[in-house]
Wavefront OBJ file of the C-alpha trace (Angstrom):
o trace
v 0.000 0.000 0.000
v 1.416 3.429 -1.007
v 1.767 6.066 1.753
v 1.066 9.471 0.829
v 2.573 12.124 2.659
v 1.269 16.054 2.790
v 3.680 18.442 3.239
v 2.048 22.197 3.855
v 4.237 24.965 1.875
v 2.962 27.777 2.866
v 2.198 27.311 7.084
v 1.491 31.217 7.424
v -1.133 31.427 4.662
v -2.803 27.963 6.026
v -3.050 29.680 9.342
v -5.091 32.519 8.240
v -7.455 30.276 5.867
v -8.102 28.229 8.947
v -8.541 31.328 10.963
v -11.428 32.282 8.309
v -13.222 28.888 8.382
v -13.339 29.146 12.150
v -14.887 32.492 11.911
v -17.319 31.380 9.443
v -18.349 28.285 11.227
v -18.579 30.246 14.398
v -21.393 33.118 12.234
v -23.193 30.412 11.055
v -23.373 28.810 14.567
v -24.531 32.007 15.907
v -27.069 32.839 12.998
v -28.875 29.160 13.979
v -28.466 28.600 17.509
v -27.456 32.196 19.347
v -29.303 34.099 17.214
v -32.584 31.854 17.058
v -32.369 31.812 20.907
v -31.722 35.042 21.652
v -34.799 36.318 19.421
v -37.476 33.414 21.565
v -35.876 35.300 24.682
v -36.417 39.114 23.457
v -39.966 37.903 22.024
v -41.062 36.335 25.647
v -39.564 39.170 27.562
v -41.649 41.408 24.904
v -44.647 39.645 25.707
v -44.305 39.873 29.484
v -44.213 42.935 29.324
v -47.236 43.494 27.732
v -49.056 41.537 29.997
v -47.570 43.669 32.577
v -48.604 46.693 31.306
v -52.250 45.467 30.847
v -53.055 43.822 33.861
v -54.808 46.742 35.299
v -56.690 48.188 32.306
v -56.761 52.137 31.869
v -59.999 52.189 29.829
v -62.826 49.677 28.790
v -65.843 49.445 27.231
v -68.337 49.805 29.386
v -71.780 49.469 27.794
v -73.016 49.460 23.990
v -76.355 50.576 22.954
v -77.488 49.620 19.517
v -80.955 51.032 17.831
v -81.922 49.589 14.585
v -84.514 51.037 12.285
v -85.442 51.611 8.645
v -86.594 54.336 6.189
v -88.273 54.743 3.162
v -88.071 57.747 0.841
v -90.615 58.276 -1.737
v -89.007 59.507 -4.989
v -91.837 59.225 -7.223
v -93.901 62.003 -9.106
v -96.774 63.829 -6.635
v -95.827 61.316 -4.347
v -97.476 58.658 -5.194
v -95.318 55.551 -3.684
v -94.670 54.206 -6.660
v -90.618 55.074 -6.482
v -89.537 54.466 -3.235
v -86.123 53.770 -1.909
v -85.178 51.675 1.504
v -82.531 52.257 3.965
v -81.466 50.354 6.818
v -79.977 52.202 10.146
v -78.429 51.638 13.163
v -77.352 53.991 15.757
v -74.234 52.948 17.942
v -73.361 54.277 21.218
v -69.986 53.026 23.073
v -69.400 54.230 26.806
v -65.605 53.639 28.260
v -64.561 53.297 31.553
v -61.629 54.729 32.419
v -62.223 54.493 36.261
v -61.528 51.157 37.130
v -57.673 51.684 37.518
v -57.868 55.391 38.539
v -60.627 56.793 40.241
v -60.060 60.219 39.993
v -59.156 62.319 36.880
v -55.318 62.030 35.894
v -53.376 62.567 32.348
v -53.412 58.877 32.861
v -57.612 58.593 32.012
v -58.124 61.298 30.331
v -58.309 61.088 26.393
v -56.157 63.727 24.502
v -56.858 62.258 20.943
v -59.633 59.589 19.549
v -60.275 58.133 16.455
v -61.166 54.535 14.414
v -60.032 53.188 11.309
v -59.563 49.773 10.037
v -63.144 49.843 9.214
v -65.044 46.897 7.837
v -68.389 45.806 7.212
v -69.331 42.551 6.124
v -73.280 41.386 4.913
v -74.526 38.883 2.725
v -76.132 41.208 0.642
v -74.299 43.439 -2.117
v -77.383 45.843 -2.268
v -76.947 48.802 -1.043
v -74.158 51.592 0.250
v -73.068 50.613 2.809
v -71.275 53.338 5.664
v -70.218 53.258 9.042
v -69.282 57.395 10.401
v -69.846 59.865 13.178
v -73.413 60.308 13.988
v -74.700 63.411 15.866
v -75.639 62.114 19.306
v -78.505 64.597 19.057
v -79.931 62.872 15.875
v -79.966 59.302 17.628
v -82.551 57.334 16.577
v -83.750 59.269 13.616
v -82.957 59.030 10.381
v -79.972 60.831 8.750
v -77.641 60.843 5.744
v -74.541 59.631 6.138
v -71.090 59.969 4.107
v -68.262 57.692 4.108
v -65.161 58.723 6.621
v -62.489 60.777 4.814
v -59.424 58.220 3.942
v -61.669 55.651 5.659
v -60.741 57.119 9.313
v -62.672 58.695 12.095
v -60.747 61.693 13.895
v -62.575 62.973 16.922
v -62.363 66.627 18.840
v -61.669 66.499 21.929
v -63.447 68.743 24.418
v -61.849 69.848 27.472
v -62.862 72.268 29.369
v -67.112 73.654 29.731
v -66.182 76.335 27.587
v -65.279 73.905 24.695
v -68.148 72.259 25.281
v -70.577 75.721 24.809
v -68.907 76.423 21.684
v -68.678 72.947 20.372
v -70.054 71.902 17.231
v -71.548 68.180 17.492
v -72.035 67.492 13.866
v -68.120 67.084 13.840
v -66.896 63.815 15.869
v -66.759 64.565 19.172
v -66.001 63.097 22.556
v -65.094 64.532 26.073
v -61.622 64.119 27.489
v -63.164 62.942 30.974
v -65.242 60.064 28.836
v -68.464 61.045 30.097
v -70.111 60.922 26.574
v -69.983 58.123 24.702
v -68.904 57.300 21.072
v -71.068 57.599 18.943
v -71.845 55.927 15.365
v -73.852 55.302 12.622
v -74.395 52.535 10.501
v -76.514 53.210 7.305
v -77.223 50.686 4.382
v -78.189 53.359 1.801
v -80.917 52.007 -1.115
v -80.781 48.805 0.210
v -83.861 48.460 -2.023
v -84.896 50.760 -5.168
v -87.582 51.775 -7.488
v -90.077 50.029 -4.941
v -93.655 50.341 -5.300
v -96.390 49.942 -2.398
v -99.466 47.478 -3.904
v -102.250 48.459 -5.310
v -104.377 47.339 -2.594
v -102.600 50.105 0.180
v -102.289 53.224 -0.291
v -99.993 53.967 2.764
v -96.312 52.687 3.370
v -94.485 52.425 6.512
v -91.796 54.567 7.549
v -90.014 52.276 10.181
v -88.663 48.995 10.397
v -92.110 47.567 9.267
v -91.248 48.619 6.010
v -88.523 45.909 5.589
v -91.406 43.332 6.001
v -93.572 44.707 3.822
v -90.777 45.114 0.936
v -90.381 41.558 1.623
v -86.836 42.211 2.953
v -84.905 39.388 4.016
v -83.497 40.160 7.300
v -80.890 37.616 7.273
v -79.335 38.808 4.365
v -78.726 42.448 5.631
v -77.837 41.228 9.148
v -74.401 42.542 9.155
v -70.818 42.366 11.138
v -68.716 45.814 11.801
v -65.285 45.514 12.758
v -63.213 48.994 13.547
v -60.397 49.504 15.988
v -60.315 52.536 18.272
v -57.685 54.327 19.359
v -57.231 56.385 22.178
v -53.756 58.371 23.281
v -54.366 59.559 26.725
v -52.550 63.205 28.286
v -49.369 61.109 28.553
v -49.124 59.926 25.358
v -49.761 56.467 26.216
v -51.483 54.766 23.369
v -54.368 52.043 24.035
v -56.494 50.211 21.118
v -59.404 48.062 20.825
v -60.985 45.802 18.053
v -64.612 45.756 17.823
v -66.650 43.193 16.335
v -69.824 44.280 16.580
v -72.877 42.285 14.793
v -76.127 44.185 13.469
v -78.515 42.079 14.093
v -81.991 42.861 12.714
v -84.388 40.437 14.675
v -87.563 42.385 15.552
v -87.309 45.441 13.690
v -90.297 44.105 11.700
v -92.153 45.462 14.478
v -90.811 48.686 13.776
v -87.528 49.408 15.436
v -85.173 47.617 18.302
v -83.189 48.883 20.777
v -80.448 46.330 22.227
v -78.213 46.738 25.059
v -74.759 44.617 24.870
v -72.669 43.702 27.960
v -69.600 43.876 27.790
v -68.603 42.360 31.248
v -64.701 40.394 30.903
v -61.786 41.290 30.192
v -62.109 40.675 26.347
v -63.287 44.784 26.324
v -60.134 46.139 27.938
v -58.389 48.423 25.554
v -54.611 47.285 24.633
v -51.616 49.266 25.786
v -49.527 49.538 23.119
v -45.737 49.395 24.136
v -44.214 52.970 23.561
l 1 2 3 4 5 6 7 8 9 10 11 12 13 14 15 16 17 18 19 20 21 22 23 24 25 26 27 28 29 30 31 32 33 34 35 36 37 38 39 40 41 42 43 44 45 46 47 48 49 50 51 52 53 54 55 56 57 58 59 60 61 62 63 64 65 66 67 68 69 70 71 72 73 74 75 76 77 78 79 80 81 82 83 84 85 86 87 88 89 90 91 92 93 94 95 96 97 98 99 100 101 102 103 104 105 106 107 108 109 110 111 112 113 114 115 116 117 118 119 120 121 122 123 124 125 126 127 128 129 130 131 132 133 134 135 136 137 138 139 140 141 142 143 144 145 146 147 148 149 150 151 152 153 154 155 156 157 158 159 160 161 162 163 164 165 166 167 168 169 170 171 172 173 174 175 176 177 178 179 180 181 182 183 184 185 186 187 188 189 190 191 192 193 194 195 196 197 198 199 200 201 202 203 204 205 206 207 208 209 210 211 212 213 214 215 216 217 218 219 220 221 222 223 224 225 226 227 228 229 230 231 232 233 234 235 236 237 238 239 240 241 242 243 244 245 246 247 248 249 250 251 252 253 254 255 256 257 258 259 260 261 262 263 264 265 266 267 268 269 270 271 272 273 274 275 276
């Protein structure tokens, strides 16, 4: 058998090309095992301190009120209910609670700036226009045109003081920096139903819910699902969010109109605390 024997040349430049293998095995070692480890670590001490910081919630929601209705507007010649055109509506009002962590008034529960986006509204039916905006509070439960939020985002004022509130004009978004008003919304499904004519045997036409029965609306097809977030930075520029899912749900308003009451007891309607 033949021996072979390695003789190395050049010792100095063997040195350094071992030097760089070790330095590349020891990079890749760190990419897959330090590196791999060390980003678990930073991502559980990331998430306990989130859970930290929202163990005692700052604000909640506190109650939601929901009143559904319908409306009919007669667009026919002498109006004679042969051109009518349907709208669904629901008025939303959200109360927080920003005392169950700190009872009295601090920049901690106080609101400095409000608003919702990520807006979405999902129904089985394609008819209609369908909008989710501010809704005067003084308008609640009547009927009322609505337009679509400006780059799909709700920005609220902020009142402060009495003063504020004296001069204030609530047909912009508004809400109080103490949270004594609530939020408040509303949902409209515009011309839900077109070009509809009452029977020949009436000569009247219902402006309410009841109109959605005798349209032959199906209810289950304009039962709908909102989902917005809401933001709130509070007077030390802490930022908090929540995601509502909210679901329209029409049951009843054949009778006319409903008005529901939510509860939002648990912890599932505590507003985030987003890590500065």
């Amino acid at each position: 058998m033949r021996k072979f024997n390695f003789k190395i040349k050049n010792v100095k430049l063997a040195f350094v090309i071992l030097i760089i293998l070790a330095v590349i095995l020891l990079l890749i070692y760190y990419h897959f095992i330090f590196a791999n480890a060390f980003a678990k670590n930073n991502f559980a001490n990331q998430m306990t301190e989130i859970a930290e910081e929202n163990e005692s919630p700052i604000f909640s929601i506190q109650k939601i009120t929901l009143y559904n209705n319908a409306n009919a507007i007669d667009n026919s010649e002498n109006q004679s209910l042969s051109n009518m055109a349907i709208s669904q509506y629901s008025d939303i009002s959200i109360f927080l609670d920003n005392s169950q962590t700190v009872s009295d008034l601090t920049d901690e529960n106080t609101v400095k700036e409000l608003y919702i986006d990520n807006i979405n509204i999902s129904t089985k039916s394609q008819n209609g226009t369908k909008i989710l905006n501010y809704k005067n509070p003084l308008n609640f439960g009547k009927y009322q045109e609505l337009s679509s939020p400006d780059n799909g985002r709700i920005n609220f004022n902020i009142v402060n003081t009495n003063e504020e509130n004296e001069n204030n004009n609530y047909n912009e978004p508004t809400f109080y920096t103490d949270c004594s008003n609530p939020i408040s919304l509303g949902y409209l499904n515009k011309d839900l139903l077109t070009n509809y004519s009452v029977s020949s045997d009436t000569s009247s036409v219902s402006f309410n819910g009841k109109v959605l029965k005798e349209a032959n609306v199906d209810l289950s097809s304009i039962n709908c699902t909102l989902n917005f977030t809401i933001h709130i930075v509070n007077n030390l520029n802490q930022k908090f969010a929540y995601n509502m899912k909210l679901d329209i749900d029409l049951d009843g308003i054949y009778d006319g109109y409903t008005y529901k009451g939510k509860n939002t007891a648990g912890t599932e309607y505590h507003f985030f605390k987003e890590l500065s």
